[in-house]
N, C-alpha and C positions, 0 to 999 in steps of 0.2 A: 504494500500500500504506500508506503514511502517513497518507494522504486515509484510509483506513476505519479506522485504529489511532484518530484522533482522532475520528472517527464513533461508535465504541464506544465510548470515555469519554464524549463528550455526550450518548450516546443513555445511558449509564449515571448521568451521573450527572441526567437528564430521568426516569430510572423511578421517582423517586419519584411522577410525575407520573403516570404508566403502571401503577406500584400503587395509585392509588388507588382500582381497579377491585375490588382485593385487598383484605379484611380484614390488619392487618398481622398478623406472626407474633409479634407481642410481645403484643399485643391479644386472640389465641386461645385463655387457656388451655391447655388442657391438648392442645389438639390441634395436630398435627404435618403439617406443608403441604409437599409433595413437587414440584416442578416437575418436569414431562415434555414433551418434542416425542414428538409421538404416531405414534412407529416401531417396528419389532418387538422391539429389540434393549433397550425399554424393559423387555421381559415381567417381569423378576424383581419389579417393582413393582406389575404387575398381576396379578401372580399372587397377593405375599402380601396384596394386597387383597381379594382374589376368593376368595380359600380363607380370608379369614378367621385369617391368620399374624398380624397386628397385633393385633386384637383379641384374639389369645388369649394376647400378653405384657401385655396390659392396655394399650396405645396407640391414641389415638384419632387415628391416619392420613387423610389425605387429598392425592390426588394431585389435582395443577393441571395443565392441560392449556394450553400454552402454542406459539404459531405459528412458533416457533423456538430455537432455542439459545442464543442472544443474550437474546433476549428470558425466557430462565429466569436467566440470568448476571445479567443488571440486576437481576430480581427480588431474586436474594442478596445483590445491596450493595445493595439499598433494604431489607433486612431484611424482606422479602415474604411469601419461604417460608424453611421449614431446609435445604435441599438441592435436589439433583437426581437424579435417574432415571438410570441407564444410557441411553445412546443420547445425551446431551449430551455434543457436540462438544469432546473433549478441550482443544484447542485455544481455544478461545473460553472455558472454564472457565481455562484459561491466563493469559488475555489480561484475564479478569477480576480475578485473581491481581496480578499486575500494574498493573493500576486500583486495588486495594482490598486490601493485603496481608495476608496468613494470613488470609485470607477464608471458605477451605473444608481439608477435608481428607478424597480420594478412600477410598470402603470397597469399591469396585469398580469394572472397566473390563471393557468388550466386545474383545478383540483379531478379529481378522478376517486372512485371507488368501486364497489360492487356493482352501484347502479349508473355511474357514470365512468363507463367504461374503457377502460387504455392501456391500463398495464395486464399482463396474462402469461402464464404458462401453455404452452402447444407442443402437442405430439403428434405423430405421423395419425393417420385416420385410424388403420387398422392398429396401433401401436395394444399391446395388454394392460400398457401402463394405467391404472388409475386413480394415481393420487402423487404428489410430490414429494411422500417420506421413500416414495418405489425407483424413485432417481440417484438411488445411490449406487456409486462405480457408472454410471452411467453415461455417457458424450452430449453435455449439457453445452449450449452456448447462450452467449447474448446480445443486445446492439451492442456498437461501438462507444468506448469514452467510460470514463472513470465510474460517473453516478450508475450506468446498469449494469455493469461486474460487481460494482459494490452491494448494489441493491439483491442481485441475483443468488450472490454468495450467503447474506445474512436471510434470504427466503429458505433457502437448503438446511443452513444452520438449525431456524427453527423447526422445520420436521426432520430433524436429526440427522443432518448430513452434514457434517464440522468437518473443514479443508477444501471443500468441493474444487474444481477443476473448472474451470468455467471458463470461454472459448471465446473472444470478440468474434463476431460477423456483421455484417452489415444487413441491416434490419428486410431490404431488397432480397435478399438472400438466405431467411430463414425459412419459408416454404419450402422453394427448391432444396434446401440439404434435407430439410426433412424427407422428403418423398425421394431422393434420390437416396435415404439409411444413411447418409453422412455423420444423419443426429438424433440421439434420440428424445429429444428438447429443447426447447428453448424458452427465454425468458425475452417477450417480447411486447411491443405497440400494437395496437391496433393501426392499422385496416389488418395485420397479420394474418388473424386469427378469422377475420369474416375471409380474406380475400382465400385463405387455405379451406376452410370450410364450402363455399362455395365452389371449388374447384374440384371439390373433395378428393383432397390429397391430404390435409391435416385436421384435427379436431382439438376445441380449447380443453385442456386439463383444468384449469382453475383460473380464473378473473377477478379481479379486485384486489390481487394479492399483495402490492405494497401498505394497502390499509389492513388489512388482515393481518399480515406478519410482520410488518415493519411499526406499523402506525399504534397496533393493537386493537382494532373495532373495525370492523367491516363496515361501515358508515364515514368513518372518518375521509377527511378530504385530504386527498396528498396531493401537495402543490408540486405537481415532479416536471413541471415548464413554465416557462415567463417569458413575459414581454418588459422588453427595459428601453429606457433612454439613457443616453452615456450623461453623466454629470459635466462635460464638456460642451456637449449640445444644449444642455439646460442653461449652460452660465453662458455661451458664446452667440447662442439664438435664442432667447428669453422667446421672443414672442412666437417664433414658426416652432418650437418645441412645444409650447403649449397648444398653439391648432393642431400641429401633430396628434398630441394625447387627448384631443377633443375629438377628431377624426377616428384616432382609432376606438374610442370609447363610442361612439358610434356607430360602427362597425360590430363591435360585439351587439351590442343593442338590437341590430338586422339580424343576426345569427340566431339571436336567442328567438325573434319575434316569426324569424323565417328560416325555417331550420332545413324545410326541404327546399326550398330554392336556393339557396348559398350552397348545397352540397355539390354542383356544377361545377365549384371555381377548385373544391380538392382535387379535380382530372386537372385544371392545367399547372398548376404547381407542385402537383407530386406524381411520383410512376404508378401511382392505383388507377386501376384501370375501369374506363368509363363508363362499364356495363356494372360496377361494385361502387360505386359511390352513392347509391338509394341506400346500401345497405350496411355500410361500416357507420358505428357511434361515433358521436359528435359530441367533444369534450365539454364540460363545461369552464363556464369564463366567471374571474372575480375580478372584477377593478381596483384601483386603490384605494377606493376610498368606498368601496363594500368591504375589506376584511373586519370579519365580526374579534374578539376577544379568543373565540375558540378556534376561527381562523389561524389566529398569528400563534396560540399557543401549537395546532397540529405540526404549524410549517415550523416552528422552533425546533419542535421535537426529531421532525425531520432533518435540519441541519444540526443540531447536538450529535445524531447518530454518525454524521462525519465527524466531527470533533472526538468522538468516542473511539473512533477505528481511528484515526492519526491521521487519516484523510487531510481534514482543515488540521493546519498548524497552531490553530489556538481557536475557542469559542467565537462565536460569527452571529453577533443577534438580530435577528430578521426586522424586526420594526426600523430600524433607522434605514433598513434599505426598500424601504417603500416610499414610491413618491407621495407628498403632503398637498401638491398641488399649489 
């Protein structure tokens, strides 16, 4: 675990190497560079893109499309882009925190559970498997980046699997090993687990599992993505940072009031494919200034558990990194 804390500062502070693929965000004018890992849970960004919500606070937006969570985190301390998307790994926006202080400040988080659906265990269709304490010795993997190795390892742990072995893959790629017996699990995102289902090639083992085994309570909301704006963008464009976060706060607003028409814009920002987008879950959205008291105590708990494993190099408390508006 140390081994990938110091991973993540070199690979962070190597992105400026890694932006150079990137116009910087200092160098754009007037326009606004979004990083995204291209998941569902991203939509509120593709929405106000696609409907046109940016441009009609007068912001010239652009989302970047980036192969990981990490790899959007670097982007912000290399001064790349101004933010990130929902569906960036809380944790890893954490960790980046901790690299590079008052870095960002969250305007939204995905929470997810049993009934709001995203994280999940999946086995081949035909697999015997039926329970996750039956995954032991077994060729487990998970997406890519520190929060779901870490995540996936203390799920094993609790149904009694201490050490586990657990395999990066790239989330694109967890079907396919499935059905080709590459794997006999994975710990993964949704569309996963609908788009394996509907294919039928794989079947979900278990759902809801970071609130179940991590969280404690099958209800509980785990914030395991966020949307942020850099603290850089806040102090150096007061005012198009704030139509920003008024644009995307309205965005979420369309999603939540139009759930099956927004599902359209998951086909052109991620590789789920356009005959599965009626049918994959649709994350839920908290703004900044919705988290309740039980809110910010889940999401604590959730960051303490890095701080517990050595993950974060020191305790990391979630409230000051919530925008105040």
């Amino acid at each position: 675990m140390r081994t990938s804390r110091r991973q993540f500062i070199q690979t962070s502070a190597a992105a400026l190497a890694f932006g150079a693929s990137l116009p910087s965000a200092r160098a754009q004018d007037d326009k606004i560079l979004i990083g995204y890992w291209p998941i569902a849970s991203g939509l509120p960004l593709y929405t106000a893109l696609e409907r046109g919500f940016f441009k009609e606070a007068g912001l010239n937006v652009e989302g970047v499309k980036f192969a990981s969570a990490q790899q959007v985190a670097e982007a912000m301390i290399a001064g790349r882009i101004h933010g990130s998307a929902n569906g960036t790994a809380s944790a890893v926006l954490g960790l980046a925190e901790i690299t590079s202080p008052n870095l960002f400040k969250i305007i939204c988080s995905n929470p997810s559970n049993h009934k709001l659906v995203l994280d999940q265990f999946v086995v081949p269709k035909d697999s015997p498997i039926k329970s996750i304490a039956e995954l032991k010795g077994k060729r487990v993997a998970s997406g890519p980046g520190i929060q779901n190795v870490t995540l996936a390892k203390i799920i094993l742990e609790k149904n009694g699997i201490p050490d586990a072995k657990v395999v990066e893959l790239p989330i694109g790629q967890h079907v396919p090993a499935l059905a080709a017996d590459q794997l006999d699990a994975v710990y993964t995102l949704e569309p996963t687990g609908t788009a394996g289902r509907l294919k039928g090639l794989t079947r979900v083992l278990e759902n809801g599992v970071i609130s179940k085994y991590v969280l404690g309570a099958a209800d509980a909301p785990w914030f395991g993505g966020s949307a942020s704006v850099t603290t850089t963008f806040l102090k150096e464009r007061p005012a198009d940072a704030k139509k920003y976060i008024a644009a995307y706060a309205r965005a979420v607003d369309f999603v939540r009031k139009n759930p099956a028409e927004v599902r359209k814009h998951i086909d052109g920002f991620t590789a789920i494919d356009p005959s599965l987008v009626q049918e994959v879950p649709l994350s839920g959205f908290t703004l900044y200034n919705e988290f309740s008291a039980s809110d910010l105590g889940y999401f604590q708990k959730f960051f303490d558990i890095f701080t517990e494993r050595k993950i974060f190099s020191r305790a990391l408390p979630v409230k000051p990194l919530i925008y105040v508006g």
